[in-house]
N, C-alpha and C positions, 0 to 999 in steps of 0.2 A: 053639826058634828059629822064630818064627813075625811075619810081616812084613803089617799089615795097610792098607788103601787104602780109605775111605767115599768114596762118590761118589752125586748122585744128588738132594740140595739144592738148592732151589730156593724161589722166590717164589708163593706158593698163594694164594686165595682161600680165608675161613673155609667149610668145608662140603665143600672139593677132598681130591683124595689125591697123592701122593706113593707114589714106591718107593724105598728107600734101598737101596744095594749096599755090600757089606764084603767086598773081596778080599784073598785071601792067597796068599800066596807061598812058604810052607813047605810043602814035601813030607808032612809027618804033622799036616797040620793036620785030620785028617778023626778025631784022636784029639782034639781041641782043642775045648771048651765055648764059646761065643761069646755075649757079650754085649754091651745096649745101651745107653748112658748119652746126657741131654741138660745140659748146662749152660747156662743165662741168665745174660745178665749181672748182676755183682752175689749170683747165686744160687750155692748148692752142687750140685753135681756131682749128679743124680737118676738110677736106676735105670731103665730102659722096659721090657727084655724081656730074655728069655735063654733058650737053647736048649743041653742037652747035646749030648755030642759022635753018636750016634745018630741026631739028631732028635726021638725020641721026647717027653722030658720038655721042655718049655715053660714060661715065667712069665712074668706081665705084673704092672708097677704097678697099681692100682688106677686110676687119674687115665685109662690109656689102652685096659683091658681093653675088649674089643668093638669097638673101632677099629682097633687095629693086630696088626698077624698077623706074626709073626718065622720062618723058612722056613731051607733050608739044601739046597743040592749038593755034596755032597761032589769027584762026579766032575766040579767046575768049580771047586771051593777058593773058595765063596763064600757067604757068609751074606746074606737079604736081609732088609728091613722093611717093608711094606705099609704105609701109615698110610693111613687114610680117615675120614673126616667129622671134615676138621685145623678146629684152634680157634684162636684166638690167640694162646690163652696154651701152645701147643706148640712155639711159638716160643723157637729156642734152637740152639746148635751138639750137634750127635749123632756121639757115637763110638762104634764097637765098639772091644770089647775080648776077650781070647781067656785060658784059664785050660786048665787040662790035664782033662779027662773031663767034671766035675760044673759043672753050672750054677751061679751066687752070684747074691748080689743086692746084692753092698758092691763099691764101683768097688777097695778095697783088695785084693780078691782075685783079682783080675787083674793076671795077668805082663806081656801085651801092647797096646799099644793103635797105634790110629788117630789119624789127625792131625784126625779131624771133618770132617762138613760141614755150613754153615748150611744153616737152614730156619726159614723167614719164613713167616708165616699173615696175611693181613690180613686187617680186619674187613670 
């Protein structure tokens, strides 16, 4: 049972950063895997990042490695996203999403999700 809130979307400039926030509201969410997904329109549903429930283990797509940095406070029940040096084509609504311990990288593998938030890059 795990309740999550993105926030943090916004209207960028190509070459800006952004911080995305992914709050929760479950008590044992600090047992919870959290991950990133963006979808464009017209497009499928794409993987960005994801963090076990420790911190420790980490994964990025390829498309955003060295750009974006994925983070986590347990003692605030909050996962964040760093993005820097945004492009255009990152343009898209971004969810987390939360799974029990181990990090995935198939949005199918996640129990929980977020309602998203845009994030605009322009040229």
């Amino acid at each position: 049972q795990v309740q999550l809130v993105e926030s943090g979307g916004g209207l960028v400039q190509a070459g800006g950063s952004l911080r995305l926030s992914c709050a929760a509201s479950g008590r044992t969410f600090s047992t919870y895997a959290v991950g990133w997904f963006r979808q464009a329109p017209g497009k499928e549903r794409e993987f960005v990042t994801a963090i076990n429930w420790t911190g420790v283990r980490t994964y990025y797509s390829d498309s955003v490695k060295g750009r974006f940095t994925i983070s986590r406070d347990n003692a605030k029940n909050t996962v964040y996203l760093q993005m820097n040096s945004l492009k255009p084509e990152d343009t898209a609504v971004y969810y987390c999403a939360a799974r029990m311990r181990i990090a995935a990288m198939t949005a199918d593998d996640y129990d929980y999700w977020g309602q998203g938030t845009q994030v605009t890059v322009s040229s």
